[in-house]
N, C-alpha and C positions, 0 to 999 in steps of 0.2 A: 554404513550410515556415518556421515559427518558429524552429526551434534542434534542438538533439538532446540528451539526456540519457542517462547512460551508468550503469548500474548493474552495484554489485560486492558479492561476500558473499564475505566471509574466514570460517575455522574459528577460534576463539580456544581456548583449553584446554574441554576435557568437551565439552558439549553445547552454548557459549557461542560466536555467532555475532557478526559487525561487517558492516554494510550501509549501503552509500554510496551516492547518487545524486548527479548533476553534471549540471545543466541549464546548456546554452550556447545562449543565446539570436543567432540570427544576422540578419544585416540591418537592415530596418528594427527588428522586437523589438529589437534591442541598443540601442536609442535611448533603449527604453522604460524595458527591465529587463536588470540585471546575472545576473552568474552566482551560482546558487544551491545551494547542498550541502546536502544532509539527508544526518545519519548517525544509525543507531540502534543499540544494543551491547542484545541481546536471547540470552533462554538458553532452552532447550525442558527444562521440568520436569513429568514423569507426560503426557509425552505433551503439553503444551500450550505454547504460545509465551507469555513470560513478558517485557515489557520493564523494561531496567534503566536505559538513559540512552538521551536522545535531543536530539538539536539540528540548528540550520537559522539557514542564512546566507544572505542573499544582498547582493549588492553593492549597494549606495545605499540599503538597504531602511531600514524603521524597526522600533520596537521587536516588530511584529508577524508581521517576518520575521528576526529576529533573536534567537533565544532558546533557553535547554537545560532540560530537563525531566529530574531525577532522581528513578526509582523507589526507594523503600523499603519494600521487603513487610513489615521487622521492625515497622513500625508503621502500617501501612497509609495514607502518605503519599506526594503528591508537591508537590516542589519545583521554581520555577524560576529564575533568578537574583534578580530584580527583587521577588517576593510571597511572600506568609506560605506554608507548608503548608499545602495542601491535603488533605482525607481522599479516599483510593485505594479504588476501589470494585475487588471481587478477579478482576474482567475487563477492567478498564483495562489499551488497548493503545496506543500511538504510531501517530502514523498511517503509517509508516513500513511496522511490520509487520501493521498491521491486514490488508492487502493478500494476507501469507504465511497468518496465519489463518485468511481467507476459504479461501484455495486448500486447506487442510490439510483442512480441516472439507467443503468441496463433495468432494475426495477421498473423504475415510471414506464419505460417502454413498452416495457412487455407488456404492461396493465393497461400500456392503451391499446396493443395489438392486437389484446386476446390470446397471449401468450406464444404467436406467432414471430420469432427472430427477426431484430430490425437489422436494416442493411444498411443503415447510417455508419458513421465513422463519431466516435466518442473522442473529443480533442481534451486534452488537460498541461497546464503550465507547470511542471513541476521549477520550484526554486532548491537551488545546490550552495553551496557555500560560493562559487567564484560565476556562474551564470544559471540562467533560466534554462531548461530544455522542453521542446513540445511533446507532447505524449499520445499517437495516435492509435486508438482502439480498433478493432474491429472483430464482429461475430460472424463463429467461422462454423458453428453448427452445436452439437449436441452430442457425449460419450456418455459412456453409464463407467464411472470411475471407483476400483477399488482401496478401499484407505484401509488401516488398521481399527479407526472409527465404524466405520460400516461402508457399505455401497452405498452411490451416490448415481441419479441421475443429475446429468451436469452441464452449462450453457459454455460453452469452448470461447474465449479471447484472446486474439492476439495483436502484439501491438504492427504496424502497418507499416512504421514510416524509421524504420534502422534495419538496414539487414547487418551490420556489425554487432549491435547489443539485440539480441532477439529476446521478447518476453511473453510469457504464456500463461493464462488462469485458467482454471475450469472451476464455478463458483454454482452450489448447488441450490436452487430455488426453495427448495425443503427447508434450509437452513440460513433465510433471507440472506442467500447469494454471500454465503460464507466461502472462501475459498477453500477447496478440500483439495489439488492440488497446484502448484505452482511452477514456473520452470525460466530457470534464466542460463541463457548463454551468449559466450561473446565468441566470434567471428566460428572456428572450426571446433572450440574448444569444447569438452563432455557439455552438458547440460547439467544445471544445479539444479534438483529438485528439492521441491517442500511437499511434503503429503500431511496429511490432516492422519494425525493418531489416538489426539483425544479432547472429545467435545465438553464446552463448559454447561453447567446446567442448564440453563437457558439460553443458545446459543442467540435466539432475535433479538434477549433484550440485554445483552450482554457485549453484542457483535453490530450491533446497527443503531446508529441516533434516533 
């Protein structure tokens, strides 16, 4: 095991949400890489997730783990400490809560289908510190996934459109499409996994806007 990371979602006034992760690298990882926080301050307006600021630290890192990105919808910009304005395309998301997006949007679906797997492709803009990149989804079927948490039956996603950076959820309906595991790899390299170890008490109202 690498380390563990712990994520939390506060309510702020209205519909205005604060989401925090805390990766703790342990063992040998701690040699590598220090501890790193992403926090994202995000509002749900007409029904949609809307991000307003977001940043990411981690210890000993450099400028490109190091940096805050604020939105401006009055003028469809974003900013980050270091560089000019940027123009905000009007589904620019952090990648924080691109994550919650995903889960909101495979939801509505399936509640139109009747719980039958849509075969659409899920598009999202993630914003980075220096460009925009597209993010394409797609459902690739159904596992029954074991975690430390419990077993989970689970709706499989992967992303479509990078065979270099490959990414993978399996997000359990039970648990309003909480991700119970995760898996990221670049080009031939192991795969990083996240598995779900331990749930918070109310994960719907704790894990979803």
């Amino acid at each position: 095991m690498l380390g563990d990371t712990t994520f939390t979602m506060t309510r702020d006034k209205g519909d205005c949400y604060r989401i925090q992760g805390v990766a703790e690298p342990k063992g040998l990882a701690a040699l590598f890489a220090g501890r790193m926080t992403e926090q994202s301050y995000f509002c749900v307006e007409n029904g949609h997730i809307r991000s307003h600021k977001y940043s990411i630290s981690r210890e000993g890192g450099d400028d490109d783990d190091n940096y805050t990105l604020r939105f401006d919808w009055g003028n469809q910009l974003v900013t980050t400490d270091n560089n000019d304005p940027r123009e905000l395309p009007a589904e620019g998301l952090d990648r924080t809560v691109m994550e919650l997006a995903l889960r909101q949007q495979l939801a509505r679906h399936l509640q139109l289908a009747n719980g039958e797997l849509p075969q659409k492709q899920f598009v999202f803009l993630m914003v980075e510190d220096d460009e925009i990149k597209p993010y394409r989804f797609q459902v690739t079927g159904r596992e029954t996934i074991r975690t430390p948490a419990g077993r989970f039956d689970a709706v499989k996603v992967e992303r479509t459109n990078s065979q270099k950076r490959q990414f993978r959820l399996w997000l359990a309906p039970e648990l309003d499409y909480l991700p119970v595991l995760l898996e990221r790899q670049k080009k031939d390299k192991p795969a990083v996994r996240m598995l779900l170890r331990k749930l918070p008490q109310n994960p719907a109202a704790q894990n979803q806007p």
